[in-house]
matplotlib code that plots the C-alpha trace (Angstrom):
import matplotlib.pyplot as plt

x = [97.8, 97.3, 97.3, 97.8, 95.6, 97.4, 95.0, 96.5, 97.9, 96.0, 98.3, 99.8, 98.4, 94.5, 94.3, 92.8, 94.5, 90.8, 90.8, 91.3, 87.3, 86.7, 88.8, 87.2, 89.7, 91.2, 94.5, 96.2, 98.5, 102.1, 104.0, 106.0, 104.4, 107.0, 106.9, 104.2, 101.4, 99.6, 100.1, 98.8, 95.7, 95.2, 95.4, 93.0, 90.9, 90.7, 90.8, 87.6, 86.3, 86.8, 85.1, 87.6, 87.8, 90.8, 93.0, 94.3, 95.7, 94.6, 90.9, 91.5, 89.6, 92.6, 95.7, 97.2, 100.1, 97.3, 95.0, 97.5, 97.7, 94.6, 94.0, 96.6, 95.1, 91.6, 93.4, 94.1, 96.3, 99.2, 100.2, 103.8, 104.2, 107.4, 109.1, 112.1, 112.5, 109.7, 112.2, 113.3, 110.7, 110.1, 106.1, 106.1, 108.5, 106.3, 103.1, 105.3, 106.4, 102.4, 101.3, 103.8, 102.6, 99.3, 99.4, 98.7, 99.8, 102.6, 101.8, 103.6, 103.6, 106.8, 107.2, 110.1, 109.1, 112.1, 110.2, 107.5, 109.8, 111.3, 112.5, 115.5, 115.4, 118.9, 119.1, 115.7, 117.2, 120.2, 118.5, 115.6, 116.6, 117.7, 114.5, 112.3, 114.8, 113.2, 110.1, 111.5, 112.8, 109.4, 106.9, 106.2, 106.3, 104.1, 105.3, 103.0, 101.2, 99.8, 98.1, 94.6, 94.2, 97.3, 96.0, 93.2, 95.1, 97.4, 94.1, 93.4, 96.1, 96.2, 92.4, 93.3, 96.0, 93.1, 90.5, 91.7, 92.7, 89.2, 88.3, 90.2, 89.5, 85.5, 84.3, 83.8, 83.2, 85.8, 82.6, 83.8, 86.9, 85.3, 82.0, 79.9, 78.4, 79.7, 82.1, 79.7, 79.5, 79.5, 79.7, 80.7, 83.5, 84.1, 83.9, 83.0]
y = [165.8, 162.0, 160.5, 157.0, 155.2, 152.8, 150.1, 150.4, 147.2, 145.8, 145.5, 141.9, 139.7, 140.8, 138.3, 134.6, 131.4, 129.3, 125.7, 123.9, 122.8, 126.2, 127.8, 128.8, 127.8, 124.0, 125.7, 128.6, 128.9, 130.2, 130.9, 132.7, 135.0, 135.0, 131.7, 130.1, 132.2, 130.5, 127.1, 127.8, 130.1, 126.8, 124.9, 127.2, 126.7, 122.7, 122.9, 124.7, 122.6, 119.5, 121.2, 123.0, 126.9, 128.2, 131.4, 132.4, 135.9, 136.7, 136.4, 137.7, 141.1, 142.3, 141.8, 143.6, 141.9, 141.7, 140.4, 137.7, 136.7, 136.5, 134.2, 132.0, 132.0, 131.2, 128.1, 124.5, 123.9, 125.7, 124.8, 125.7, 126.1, 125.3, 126.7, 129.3, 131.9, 130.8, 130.4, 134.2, 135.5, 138.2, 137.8, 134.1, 133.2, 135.6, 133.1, 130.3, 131.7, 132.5, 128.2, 127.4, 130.2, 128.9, 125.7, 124.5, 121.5, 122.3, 120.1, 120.7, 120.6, 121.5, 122.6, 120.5, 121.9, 124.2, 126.3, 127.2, 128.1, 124.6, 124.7, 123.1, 121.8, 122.6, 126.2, 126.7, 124.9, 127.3, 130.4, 129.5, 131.4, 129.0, 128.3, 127.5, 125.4, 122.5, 122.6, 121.4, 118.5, 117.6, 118.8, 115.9, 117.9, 116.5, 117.0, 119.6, 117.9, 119.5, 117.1, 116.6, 113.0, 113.4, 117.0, 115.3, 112.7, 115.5, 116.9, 113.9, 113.4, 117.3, 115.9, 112.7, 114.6, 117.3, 114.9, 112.9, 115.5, 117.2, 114.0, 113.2, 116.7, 117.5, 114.4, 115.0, 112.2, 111.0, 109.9, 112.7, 111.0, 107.9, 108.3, 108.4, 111.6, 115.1, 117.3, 120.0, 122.8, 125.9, 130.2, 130.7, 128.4, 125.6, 124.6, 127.6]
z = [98.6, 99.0, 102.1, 103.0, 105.4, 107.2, 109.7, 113.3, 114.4, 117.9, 120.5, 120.9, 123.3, 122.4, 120.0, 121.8, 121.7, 120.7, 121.4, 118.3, 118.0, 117.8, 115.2, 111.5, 109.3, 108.6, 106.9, 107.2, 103.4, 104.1, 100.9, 99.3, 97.0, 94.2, 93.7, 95.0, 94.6, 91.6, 93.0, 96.0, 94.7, 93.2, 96.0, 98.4, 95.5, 95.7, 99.5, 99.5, 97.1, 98.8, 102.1, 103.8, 105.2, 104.0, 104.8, 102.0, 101.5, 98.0, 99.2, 102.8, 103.4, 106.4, 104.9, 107.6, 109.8, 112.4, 110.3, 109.2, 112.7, 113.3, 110.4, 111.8, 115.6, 113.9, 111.8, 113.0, 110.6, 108.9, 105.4, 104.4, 100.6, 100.1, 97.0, 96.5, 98.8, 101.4, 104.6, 103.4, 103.8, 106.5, 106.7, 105.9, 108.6, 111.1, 110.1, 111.0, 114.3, 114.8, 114.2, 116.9, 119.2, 118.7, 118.8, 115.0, 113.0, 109.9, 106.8, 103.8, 100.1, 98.0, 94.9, 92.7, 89.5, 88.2, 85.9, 88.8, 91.3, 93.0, 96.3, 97.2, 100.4, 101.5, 100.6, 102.1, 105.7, 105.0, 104.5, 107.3, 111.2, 114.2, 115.5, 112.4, 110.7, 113.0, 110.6, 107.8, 109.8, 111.4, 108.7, 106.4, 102.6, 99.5, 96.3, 94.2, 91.7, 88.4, 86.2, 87.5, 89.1, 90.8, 92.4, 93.6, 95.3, 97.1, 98.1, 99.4, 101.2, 103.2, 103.6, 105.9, 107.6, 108.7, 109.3, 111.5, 113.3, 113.1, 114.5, 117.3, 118.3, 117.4, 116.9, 112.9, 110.5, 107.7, 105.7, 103.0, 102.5, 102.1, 99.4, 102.4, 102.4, 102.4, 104.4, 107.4, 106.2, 108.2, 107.5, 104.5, 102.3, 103.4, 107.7, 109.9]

ax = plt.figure().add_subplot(projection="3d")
ax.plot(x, y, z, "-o")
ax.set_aspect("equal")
plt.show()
């Protein structure tokens, strides 16, 4: 006979609300596994790279819906993956719900490649519940690049949008972004 295990989920409301300066990861990914997961494996991947702690749930060790929760408490930033499907998405809208709970920042990249699972923007607003469709109003969405310099400059991009942040907020230097030394590190990938 095999048995399941099944983690118990913690009781809402056990979970703190850290001030930003505090929080160990500089993105939270939302996406849509069925057609964004590749893209955005590469993009934790660059991300980290370039400095950054990311949550991303193809390397997180809880997988669990409290564990995804947690991952978004502990982030300052969510970013939304936009590609087919994502506003569909049971556990992708609850992350959503979660940044907005807890305070984060939404930046955005879409995907607008058909052959890799393109969004369009109108059926994703359509498909998206009453009080999320807001995000794709208010989130500012990059385009997903591919070919290598243009990646980097999309990096580059979610970069500035974090940094200042990080800045106005810890008191962290942009020198990274500018040749002028390198990102702080902290635990593990990336910030801690």
């Amino acid at each position: 006979v095999r048995t399941r295990h099944v983690k118990k989920e913690a009781p809402r409301g056990q979970i703190p609300n850290l001030p930003m300066a505090e929080r160990k990861f500089d993105f939270f990914v939302n996406h849509c596994q069925k057609s964004g997961q590749d893209q955005c494996g590469k993009l934790a991947d660059r991300l980290k790279a370039a400095g950054c702690c990311v949550w991303y749930d193809m390397n997180a060790e809880d997988l669990t819906e409290h564990g995804m929760e947690v991952g978004v408490s502990q982030s300052r930033n969510v970013l939304m993956f936009l590609s087919d499907d994502l506003m569909a998405r049971p556990f992708c809208l609850k992350e959503q719900r979660w940044g907005i709970e807890y305070g984060c920042k939404f930046v955005g990249v879409m995907e607008k490649d058909d052959r890799h699972g393109k969004a369009d923007f109108a059926e994703e607003k359509e498909k998206a519940p009453d009080d999320l469709k807001h995000l794709l109003d208010e989130v500012e969405f990059l385009d997903f690049q591919r070919r290598e310099f243009q990646l980097k400059a999309l990096i580059e991009e979610l970069m500035r949008a974090i940094y200042a942040d990080f800045d106005a907020i810890c008191g962290a230097s942009n020198d990274a972004l500018d040749g002028g030394g390198e990102p702080e590190q902290g635990e593990g990938e990336g910030r801690g």
